[in-house]
C-alpha positions in Angstrom: -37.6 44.3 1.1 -33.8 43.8 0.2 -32.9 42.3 -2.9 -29.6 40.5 -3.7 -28.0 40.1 -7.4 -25.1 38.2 -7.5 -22.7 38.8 -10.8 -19.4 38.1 -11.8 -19.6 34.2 -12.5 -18.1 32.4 -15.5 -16.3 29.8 -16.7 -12.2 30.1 -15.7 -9.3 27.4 -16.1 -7.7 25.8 -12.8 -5.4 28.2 -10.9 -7.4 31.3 -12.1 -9.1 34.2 -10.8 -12.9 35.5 -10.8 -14.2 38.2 -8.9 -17.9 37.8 -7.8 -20.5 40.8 -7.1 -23.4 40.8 -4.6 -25.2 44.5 -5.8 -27.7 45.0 -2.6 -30.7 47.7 -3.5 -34.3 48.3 -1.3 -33.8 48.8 2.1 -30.0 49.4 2.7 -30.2 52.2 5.2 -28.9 49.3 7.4 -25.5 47.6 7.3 -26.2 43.8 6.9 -24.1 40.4 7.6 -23.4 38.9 4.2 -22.6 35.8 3.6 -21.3 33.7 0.0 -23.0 30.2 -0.4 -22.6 27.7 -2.9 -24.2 24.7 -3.7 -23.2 22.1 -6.3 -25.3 19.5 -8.3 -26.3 17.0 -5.8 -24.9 18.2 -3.0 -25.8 20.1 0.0 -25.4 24.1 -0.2 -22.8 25.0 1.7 -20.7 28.3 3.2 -17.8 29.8 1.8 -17.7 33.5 3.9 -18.9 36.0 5.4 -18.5 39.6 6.5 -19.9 41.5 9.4 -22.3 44.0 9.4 -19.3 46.8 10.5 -16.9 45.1 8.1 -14.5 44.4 10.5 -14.7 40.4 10.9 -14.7 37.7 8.2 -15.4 34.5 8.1 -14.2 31.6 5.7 -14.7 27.6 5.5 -11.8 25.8 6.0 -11.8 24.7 2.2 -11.4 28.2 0.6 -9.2 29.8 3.3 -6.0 31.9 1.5 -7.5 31.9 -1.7 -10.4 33.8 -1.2 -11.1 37.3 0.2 -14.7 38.8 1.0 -15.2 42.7 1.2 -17.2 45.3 0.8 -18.1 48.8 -0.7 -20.3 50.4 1.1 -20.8 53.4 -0.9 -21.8 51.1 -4.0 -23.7 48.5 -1.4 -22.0 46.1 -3.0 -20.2 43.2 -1.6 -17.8 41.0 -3.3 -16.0 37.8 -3.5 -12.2 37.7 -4.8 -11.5 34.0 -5.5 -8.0 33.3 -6.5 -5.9 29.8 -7.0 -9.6 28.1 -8.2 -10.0 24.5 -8.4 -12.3 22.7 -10.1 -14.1 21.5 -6.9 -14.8 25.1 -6.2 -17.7 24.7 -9.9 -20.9 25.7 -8.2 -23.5 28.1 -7.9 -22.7 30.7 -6.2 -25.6 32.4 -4.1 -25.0 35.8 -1.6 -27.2 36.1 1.4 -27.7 38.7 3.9 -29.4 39.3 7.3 -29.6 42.3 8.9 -29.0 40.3 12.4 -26.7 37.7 13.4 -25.7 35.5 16.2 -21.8 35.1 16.1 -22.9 30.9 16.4 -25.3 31.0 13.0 -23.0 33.0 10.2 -22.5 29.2 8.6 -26.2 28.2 8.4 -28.1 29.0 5.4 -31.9 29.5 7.3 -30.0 32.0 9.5 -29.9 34.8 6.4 -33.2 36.5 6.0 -32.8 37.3 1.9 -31.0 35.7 -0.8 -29.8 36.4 -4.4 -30.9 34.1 -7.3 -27.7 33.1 -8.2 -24.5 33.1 -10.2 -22.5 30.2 -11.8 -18.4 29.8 -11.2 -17.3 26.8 -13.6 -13.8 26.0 -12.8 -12.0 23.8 -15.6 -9.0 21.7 -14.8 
């Protein structure tokens, strides 16, 4: 149905900037909640934001609040992640996610999205 393909990861120092990609192709006639997880080694995947399906509301975890920023381009269907002042707590894999419907209570689970991308890495160094 939809597929998700994240891009953008790397490997940055502490204090730097990366810019992450979720390109959305198959059925996109729809507008879709999307959502940025990540999920370090050994530890529980976990939300970082999340944009409405009009784009008008977003949504950030408490730990990544003021330094990052998600938005979209609609005309590319493409959504993206601006992370700014990284840390090195912020090294993960970085996964987008998207549903085409969402309760306003769910946006932080992950079983609440309906397709996911494979991936992409963010290495922060200190």
């Amino acid at each position: 149905q939809v597929h998700l393909v994240e891009s953008g990861g790397g490997v940055v120092q502490a204090g730097g900037s990366l810019r992450l990609s979720c390109a959305v192709s198959g059925r996109t006639l729809e507008t879709y909640f999307i959502a940025w997880f990540r999920q370090a080694p050994g530890k529980e995947r976990e939300f970082v934001a999340a944009i409405s399906n009009s784009a008008y509301s977003t949504y950030y975890a408490d730990s990544v609040k003021g330094r990052f920023t998600i938005s979209r381009d609609g005309a590319k269907n493409t959504e993206y992640l601006q992370m700014n002042s990284l840390k090195p707590e912020d090294t993960a894999a970085y996964y987008c996610a998207a549903s085409l419907f969402m309760r306003s209570s769910s946006y932080q689970i992950d079983s609440a999205y309906d397709y996911w991308g494979q991936g992409t890495q963010v290495t922060v160094s200190p």
